[in-house]
C-alpha positions as CSV (number, residue, x, y, z in Angstrom):
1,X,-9.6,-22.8,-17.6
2,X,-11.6,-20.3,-15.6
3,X,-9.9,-16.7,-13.7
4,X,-10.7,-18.9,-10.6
5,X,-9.1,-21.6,-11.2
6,X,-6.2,-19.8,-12.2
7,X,-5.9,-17.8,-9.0
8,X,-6.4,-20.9,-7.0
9,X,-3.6,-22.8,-8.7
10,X,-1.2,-19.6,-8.0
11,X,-2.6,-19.7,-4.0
12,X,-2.3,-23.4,-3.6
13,X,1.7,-23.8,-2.6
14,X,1.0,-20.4,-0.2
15,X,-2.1,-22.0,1.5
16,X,-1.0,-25.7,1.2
17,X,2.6,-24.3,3.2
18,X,3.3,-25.0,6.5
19,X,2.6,-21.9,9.1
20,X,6.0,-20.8,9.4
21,X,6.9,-20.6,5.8
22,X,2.8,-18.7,5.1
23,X,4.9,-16.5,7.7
24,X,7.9,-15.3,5.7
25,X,5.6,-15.1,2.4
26,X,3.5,-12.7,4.1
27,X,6.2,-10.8,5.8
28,X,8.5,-10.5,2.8
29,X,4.7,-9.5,0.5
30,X,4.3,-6.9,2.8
31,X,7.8,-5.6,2.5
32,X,7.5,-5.6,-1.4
33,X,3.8,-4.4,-1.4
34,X,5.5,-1.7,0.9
35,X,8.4,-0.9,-1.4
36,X,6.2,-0.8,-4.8
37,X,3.7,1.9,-2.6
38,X,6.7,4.2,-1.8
39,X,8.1,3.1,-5.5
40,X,11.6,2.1,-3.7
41,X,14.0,0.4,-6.4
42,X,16.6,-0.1,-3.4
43,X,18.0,-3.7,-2.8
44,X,15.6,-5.8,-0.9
45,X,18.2,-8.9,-0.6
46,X,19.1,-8.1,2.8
47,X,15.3,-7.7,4.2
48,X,14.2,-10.6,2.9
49,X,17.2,-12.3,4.9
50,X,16.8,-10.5,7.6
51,X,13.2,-11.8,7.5
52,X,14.1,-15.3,7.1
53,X,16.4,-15.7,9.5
54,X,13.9,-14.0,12.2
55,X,11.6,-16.5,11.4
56,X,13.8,-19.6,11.5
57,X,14.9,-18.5,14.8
């Protein structure tokens, strides 16, 4: 199996997702992405809750 297709098969659920849940994964990847920049170990529970319930609303 080609790097490719490999990649592809991790991105499928993301792109094949409805817009509002592609929403929350790129919120709460930007949060982490964030956190791993700034080398934060602090709880993220609570953000990614706070995210999810933002976008539900």
């Amino acid at each position: 199996m080609s790097q490719d297709a490999n990649i592809d098969d991790v991105h499928e659920p993301i792109t094949s997702a409805p817009p509002e849940i592609r929403q929350i994964i790129e919120r709460v990847w930007k949060l982490e992405k964030g956190r791993l920049d700034k080398k934060s170990n602090g709880p993220i529970n609570e953000d990614i809750l706070k995210i999810i319930k933002e976008e539900v609303r």
